[in-house]
VEXMI-453594 format. One record per atom (N, C-alpha, C, O, CB): atom name; x, y, z. Coordinates in Angstrom, 3 decimals. Atoms other than C-alpha are relative to their C-alpha. Last residue first. Glycine has a CB too. Layout:
! VEXMI-453594
(bator 'CA',(X,Y,Z))
...
END
This chain:
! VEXMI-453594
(bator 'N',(-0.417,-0.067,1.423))
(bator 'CA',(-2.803,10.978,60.744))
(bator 'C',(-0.697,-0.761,-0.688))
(bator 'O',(-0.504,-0.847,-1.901))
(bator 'CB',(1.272,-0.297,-0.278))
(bator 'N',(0.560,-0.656,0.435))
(bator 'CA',(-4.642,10.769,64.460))
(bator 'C',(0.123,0.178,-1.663))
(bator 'O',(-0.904,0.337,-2.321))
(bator 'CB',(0.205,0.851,0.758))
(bator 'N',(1.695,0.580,0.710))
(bator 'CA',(-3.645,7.669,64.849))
(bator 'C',(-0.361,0.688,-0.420))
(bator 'O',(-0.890,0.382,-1.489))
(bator 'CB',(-1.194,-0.436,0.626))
(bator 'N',(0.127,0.860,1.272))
(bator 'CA',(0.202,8.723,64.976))
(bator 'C',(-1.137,-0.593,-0.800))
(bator 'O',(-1.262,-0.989,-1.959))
(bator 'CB',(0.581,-0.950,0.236))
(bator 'N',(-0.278,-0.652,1.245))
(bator 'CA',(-0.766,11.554,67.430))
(bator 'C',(-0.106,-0.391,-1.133))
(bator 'O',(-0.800,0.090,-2.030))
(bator 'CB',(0.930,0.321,-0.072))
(bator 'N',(1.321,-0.293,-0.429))
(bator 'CA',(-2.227,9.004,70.338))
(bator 'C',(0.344,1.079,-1.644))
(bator 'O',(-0.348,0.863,-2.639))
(bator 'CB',(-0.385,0.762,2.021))
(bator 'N',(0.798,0.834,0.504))
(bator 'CA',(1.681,7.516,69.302))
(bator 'C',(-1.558,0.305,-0.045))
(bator 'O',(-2.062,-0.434,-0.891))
(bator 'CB',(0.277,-1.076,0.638))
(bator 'N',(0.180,-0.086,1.261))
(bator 'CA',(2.936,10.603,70.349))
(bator 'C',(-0.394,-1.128,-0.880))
(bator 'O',(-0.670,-0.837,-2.043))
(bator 'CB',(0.982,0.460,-0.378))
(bator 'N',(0.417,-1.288,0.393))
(bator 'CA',(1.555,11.254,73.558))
(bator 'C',(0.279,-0.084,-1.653))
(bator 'O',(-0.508,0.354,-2.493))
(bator 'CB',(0.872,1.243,0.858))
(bator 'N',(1.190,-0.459,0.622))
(bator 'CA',(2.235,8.017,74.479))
(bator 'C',(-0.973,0.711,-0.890))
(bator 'O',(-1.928,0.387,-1.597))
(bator 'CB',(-0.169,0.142,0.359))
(bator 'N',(0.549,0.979,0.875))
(bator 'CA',(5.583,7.930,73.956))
(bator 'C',(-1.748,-0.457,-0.421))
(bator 'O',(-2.337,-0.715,-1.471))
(bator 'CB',(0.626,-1.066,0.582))
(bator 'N',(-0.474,-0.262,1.302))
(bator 'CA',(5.964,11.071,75.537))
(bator 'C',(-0.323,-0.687,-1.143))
(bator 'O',(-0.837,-0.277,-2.184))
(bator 'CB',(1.139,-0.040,0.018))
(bator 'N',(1.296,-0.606,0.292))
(bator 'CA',(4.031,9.636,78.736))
(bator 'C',(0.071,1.250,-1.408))
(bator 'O',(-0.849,1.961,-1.812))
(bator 'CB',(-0.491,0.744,1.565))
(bator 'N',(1.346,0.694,0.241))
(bator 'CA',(6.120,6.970,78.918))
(bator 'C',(-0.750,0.903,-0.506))
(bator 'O',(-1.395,0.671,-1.529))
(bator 'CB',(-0.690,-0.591,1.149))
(bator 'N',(0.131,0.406,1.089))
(bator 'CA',(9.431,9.234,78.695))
(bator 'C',(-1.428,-0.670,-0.525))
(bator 'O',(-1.938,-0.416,-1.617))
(bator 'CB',(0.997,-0.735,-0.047))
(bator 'N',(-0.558,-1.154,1.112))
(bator 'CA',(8.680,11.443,81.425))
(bator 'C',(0.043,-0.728,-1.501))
(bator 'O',(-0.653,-0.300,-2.422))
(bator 'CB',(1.773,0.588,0.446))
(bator 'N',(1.507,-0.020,1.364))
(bator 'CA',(6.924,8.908,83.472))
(bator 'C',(0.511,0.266,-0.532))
(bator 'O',(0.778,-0.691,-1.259))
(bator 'CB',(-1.337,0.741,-0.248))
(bator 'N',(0.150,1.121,0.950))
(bator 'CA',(11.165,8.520,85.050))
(bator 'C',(-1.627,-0.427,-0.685))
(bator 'O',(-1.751,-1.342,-1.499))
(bator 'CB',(0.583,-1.247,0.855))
(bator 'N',(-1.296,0.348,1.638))
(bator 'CA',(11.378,11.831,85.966))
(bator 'C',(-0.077,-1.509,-0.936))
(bator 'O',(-0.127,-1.738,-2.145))
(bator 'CB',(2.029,-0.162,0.731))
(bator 'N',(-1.451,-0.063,-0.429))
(bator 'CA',(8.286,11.969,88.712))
(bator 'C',(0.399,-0.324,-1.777))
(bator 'O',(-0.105,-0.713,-2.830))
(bator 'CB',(0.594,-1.391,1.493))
(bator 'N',(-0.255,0.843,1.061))
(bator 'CA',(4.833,13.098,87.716))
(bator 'C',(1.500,-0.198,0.540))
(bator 'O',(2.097,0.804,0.933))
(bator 'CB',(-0.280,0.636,-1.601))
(bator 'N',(-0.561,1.178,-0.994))
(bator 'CA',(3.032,14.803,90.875))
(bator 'C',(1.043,-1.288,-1.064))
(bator 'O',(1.168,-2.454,-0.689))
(bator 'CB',(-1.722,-0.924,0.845))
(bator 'N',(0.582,1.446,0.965))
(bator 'CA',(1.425,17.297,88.256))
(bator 'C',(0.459,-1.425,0.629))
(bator 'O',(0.199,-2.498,0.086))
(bator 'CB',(0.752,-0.008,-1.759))
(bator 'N',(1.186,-0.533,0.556))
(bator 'CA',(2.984,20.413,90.219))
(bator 'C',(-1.187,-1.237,-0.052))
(bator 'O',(-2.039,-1.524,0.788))
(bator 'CB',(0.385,0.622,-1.510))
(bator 'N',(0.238,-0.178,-1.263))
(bator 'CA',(6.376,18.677,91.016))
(bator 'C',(-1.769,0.117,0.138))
(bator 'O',(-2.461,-0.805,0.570))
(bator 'CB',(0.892,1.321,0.475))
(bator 'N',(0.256,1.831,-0.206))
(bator 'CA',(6.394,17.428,87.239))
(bator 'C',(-0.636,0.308,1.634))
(bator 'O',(-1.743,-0.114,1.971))
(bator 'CB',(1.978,-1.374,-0.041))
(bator 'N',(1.734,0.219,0.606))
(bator 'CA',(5.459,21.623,86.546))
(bator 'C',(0.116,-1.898,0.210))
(bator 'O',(-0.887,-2.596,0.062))
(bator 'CB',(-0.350,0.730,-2.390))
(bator 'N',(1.048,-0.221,-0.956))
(bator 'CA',(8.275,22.351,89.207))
(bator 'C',(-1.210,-0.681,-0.773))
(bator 'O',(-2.128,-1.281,-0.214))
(bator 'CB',(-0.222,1.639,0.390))
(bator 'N',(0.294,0.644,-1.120))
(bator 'CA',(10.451,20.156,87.507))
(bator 'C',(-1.233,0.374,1.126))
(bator 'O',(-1.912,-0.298,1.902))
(bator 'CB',(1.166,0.043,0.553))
(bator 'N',(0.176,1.478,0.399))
(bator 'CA',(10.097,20.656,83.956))
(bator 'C',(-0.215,-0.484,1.553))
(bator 'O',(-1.060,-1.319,1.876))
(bator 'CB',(1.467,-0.787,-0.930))
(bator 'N',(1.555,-0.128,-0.125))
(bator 'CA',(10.235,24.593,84.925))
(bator 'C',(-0.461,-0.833,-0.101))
(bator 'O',(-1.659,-0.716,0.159))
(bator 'CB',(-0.686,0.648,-0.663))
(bator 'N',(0.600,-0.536,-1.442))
(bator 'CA',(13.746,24.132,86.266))
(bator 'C',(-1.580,0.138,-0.325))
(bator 'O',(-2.383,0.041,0.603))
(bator 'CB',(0.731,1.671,0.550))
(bator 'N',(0.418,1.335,-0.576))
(bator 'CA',(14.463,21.854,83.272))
(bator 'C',(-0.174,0.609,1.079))
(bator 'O',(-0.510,-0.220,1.924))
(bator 'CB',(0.900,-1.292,0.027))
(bator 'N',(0.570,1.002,0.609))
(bator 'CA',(14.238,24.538,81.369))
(bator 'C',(-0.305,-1.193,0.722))
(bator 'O',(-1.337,-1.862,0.682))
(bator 'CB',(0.687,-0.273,-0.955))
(bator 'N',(1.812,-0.889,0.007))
(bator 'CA',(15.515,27.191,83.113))
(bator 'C',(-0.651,-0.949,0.050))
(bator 'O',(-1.234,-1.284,1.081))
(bator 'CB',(-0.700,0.962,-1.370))
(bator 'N',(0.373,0.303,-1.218))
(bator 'CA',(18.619,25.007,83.272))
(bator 'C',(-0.949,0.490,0.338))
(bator 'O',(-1.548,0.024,1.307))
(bator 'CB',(0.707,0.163,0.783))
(bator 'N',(0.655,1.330,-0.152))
(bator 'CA',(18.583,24.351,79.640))
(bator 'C',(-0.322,-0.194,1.470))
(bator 'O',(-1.040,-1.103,1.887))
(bator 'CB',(0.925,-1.183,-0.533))
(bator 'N',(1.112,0.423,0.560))
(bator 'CA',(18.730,27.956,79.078))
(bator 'C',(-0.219,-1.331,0.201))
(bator 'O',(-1.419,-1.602,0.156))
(bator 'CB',(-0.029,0.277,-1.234))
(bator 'N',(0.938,-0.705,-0.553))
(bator 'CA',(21.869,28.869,81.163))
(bator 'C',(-1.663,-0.474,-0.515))
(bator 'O',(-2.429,-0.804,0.391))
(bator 'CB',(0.425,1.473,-0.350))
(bator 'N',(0.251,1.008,-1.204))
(bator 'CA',(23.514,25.806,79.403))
(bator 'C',(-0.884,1.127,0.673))
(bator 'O',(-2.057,0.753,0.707))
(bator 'CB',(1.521,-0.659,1.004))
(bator 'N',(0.329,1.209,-0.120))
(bator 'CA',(23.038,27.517,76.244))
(bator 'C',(-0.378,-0.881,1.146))
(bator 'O',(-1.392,-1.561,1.304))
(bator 'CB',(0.764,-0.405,-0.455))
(bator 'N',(0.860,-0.571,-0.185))
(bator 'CA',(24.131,31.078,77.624))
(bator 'C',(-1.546,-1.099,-0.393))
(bator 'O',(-2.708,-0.978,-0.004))
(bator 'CB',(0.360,1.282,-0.747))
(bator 'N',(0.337,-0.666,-1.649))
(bator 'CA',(27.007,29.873,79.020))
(bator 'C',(-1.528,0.299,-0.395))
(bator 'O',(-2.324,0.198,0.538))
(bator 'CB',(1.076,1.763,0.615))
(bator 'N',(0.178,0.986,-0.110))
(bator 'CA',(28.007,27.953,75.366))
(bator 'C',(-1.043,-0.176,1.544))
(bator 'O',(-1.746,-1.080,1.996))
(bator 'CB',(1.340,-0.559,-0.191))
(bator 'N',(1.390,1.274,0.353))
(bator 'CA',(26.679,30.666,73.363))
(bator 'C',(-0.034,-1.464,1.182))
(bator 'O',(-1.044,-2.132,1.402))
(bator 'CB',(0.408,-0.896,-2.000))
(bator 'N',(1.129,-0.910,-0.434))
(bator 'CA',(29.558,32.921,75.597))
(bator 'C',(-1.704,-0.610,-0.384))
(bator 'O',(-2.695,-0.690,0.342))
(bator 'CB',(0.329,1.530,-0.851))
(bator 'N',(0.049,0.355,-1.792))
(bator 'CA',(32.439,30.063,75.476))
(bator 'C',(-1.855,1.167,0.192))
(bator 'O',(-2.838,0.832,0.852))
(bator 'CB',(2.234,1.099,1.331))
(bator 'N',(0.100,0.944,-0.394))
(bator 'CA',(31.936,30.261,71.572))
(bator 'C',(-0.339,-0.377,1.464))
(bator 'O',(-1.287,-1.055,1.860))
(bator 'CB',(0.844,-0.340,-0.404))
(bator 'N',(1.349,-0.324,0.661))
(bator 'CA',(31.848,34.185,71.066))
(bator 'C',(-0.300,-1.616,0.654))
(bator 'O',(-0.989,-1.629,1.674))
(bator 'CB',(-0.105,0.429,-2.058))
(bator 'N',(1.011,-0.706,-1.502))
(bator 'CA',(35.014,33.982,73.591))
(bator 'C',(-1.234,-0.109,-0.408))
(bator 'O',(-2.046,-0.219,0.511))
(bator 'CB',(0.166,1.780,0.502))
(bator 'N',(-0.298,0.412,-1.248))
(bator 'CA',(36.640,31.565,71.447))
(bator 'C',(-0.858,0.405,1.154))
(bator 'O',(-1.465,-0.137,2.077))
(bator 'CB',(1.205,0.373,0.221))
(bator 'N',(0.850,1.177,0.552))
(bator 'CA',(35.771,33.114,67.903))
(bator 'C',(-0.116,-0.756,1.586))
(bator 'O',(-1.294,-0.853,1.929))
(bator 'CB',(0.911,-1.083,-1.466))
(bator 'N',(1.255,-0.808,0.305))
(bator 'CA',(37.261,36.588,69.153))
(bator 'C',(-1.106,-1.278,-0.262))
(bator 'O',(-2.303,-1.138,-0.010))
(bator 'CB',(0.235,1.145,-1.487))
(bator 'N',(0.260,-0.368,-1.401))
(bator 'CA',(40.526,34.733,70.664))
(bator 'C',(-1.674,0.367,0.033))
(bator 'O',(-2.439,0.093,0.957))
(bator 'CB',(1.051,1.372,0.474))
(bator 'N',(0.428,1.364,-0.284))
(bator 'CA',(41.082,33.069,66.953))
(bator 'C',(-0.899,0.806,1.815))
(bator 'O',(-2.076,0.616,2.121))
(bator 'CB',(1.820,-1.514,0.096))
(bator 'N',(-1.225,0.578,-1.154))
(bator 'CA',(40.522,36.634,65.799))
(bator 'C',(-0.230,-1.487,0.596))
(bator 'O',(-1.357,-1.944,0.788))
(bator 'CB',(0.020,1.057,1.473))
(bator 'N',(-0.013,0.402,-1.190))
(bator 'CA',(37.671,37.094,63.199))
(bator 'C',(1.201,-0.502,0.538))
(bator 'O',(1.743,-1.507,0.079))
(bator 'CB',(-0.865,-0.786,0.109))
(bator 'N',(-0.759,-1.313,-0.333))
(bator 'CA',(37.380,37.768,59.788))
(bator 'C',(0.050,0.380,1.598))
(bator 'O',(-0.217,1.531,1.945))
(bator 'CB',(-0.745,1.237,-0.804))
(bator 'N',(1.253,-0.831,-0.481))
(bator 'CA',(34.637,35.239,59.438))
(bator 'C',(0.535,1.207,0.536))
(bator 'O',(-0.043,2.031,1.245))
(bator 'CB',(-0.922,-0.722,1.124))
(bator 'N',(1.240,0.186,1.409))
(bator 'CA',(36.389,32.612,57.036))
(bator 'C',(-0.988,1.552,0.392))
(bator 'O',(-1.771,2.182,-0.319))
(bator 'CB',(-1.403,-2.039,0.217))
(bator 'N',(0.246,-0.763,1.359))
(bator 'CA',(39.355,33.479,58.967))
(bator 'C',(-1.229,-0.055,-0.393))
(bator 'O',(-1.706,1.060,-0.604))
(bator 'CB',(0.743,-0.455,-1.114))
(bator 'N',(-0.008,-1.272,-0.979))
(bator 'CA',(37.713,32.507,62.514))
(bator 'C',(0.928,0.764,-1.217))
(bator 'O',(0.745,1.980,-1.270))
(bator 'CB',(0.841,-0.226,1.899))
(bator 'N',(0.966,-0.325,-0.354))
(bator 'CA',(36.738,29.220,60.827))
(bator 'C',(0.120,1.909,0.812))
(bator 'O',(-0.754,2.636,1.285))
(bator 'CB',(-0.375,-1.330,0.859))
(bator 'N',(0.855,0.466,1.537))
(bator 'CA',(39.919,28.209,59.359))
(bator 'C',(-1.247,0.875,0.288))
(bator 'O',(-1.295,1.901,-0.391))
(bator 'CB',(-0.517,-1.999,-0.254))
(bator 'N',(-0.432,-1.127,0.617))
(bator 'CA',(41.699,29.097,62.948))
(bator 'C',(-0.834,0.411,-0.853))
(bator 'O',(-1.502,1.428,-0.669))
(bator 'CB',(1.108,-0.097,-0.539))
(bator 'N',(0.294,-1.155,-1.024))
(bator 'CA',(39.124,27.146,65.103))
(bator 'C',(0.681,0.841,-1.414))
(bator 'O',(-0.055,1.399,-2.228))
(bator 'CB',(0.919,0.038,1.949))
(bator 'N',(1.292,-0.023,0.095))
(bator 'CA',(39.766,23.983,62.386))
(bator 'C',(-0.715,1.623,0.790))
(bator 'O',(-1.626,2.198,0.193))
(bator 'CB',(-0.448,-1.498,0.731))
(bator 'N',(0.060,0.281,1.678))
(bator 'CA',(43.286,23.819,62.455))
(bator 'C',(-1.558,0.700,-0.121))
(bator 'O',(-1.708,1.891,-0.394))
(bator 'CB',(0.104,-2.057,-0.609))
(bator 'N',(-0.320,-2.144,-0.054))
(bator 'CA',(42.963,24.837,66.399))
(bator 'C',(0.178,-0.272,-1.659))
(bator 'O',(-0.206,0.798,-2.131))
(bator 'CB',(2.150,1.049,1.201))
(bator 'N',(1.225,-1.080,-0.677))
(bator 'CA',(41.061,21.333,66.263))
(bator 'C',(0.483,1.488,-0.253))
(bator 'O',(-0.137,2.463,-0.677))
(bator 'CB',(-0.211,-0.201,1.889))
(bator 'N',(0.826,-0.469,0.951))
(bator 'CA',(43.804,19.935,63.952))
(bator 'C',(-1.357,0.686,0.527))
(bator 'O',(-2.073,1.447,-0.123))
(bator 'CB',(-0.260,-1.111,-0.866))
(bator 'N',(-0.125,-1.367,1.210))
(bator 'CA',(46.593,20.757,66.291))
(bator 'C',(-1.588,0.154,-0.750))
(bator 'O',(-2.269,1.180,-0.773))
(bator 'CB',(1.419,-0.480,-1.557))
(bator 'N',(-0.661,0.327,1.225))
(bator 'CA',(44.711,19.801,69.437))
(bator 'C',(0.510,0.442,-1.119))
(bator 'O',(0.070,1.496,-1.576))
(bator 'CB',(-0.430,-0.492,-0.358))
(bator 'N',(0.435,0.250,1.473))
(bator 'CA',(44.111,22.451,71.364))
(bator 'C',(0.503,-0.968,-0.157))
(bator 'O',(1.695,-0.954,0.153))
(bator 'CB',(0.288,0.854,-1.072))
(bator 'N',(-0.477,1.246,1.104))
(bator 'CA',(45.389,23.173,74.824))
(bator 'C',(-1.138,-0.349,-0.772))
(bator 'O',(-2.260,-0.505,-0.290))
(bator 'CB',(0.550,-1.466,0.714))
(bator 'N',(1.043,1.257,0.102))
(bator 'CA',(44.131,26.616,76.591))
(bator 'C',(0.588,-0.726,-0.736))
(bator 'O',(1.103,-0.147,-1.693))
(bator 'CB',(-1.407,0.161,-0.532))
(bator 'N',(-0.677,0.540,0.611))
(bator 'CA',(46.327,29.907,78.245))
(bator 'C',(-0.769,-1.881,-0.368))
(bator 'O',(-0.833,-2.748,0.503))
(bator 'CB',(1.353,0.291,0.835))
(bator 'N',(0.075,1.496,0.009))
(bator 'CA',(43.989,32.193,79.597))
(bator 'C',(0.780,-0.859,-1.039))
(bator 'O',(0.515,-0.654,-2.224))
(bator 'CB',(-1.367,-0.336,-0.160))
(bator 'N',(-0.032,0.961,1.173))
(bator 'CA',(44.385,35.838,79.879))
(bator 'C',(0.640,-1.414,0.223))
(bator 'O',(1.725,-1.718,0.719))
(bator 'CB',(0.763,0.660,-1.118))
(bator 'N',(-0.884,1.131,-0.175))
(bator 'CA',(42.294,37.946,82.041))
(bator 'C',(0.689,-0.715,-1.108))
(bator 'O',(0.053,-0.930,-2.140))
(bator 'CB',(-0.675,-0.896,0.613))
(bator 'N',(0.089,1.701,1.038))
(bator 'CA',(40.585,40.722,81.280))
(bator 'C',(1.045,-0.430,0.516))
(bator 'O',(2.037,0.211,0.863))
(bator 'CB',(0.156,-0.128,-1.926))
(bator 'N',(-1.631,0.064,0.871))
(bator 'CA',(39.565,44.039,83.471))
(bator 'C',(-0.079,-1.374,-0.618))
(bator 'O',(-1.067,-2.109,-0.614))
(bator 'CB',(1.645,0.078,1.148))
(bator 'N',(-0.119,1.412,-0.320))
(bator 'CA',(35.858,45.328,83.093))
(bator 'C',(1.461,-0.407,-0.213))
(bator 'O',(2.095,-0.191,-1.246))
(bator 'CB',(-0.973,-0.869,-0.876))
END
């Protein structure tokens, strides 16, 4: 795989903070960076699943986006009696 290298603006005390953190863990600032960008891909990858199955199953259930909350609120108030 070849690499690229990217030149990125920090604030100081943010890269204050990046450095600090990438000692604490014996870690390259570059090594903390990529670990970061890689949770962040793999985060958003997961929420788009997520709301890809939110939609077919609203699609599904004919429920458009805006029930979504109503029927949350419901759901957990029908809960609150139960206690």
């Amino acid at each position: 795989m070849s690499v690229s290298t990217v030149n990125i603006s920090f604030q100081n005390d943010f890269l204050l903070q990046i450095d600090q953190i990438a000692s604490s863990e014996s870690r390259s600032r570059s090594e903390l960076i990529r670990e970061a960008v890689r949770l962040y891909i793999d985060q958003k990858r997961e929420f788009e699943r997520i709301f890809s199955i939110g939609r077919q199953i609203g699609s599904t259930l004919d429920i458009a986006e805006e029930d979504i909350m109503p029927e949350i609120k419901k759901y957990r108030k029908s809960k609150q009696k139960v206690k």
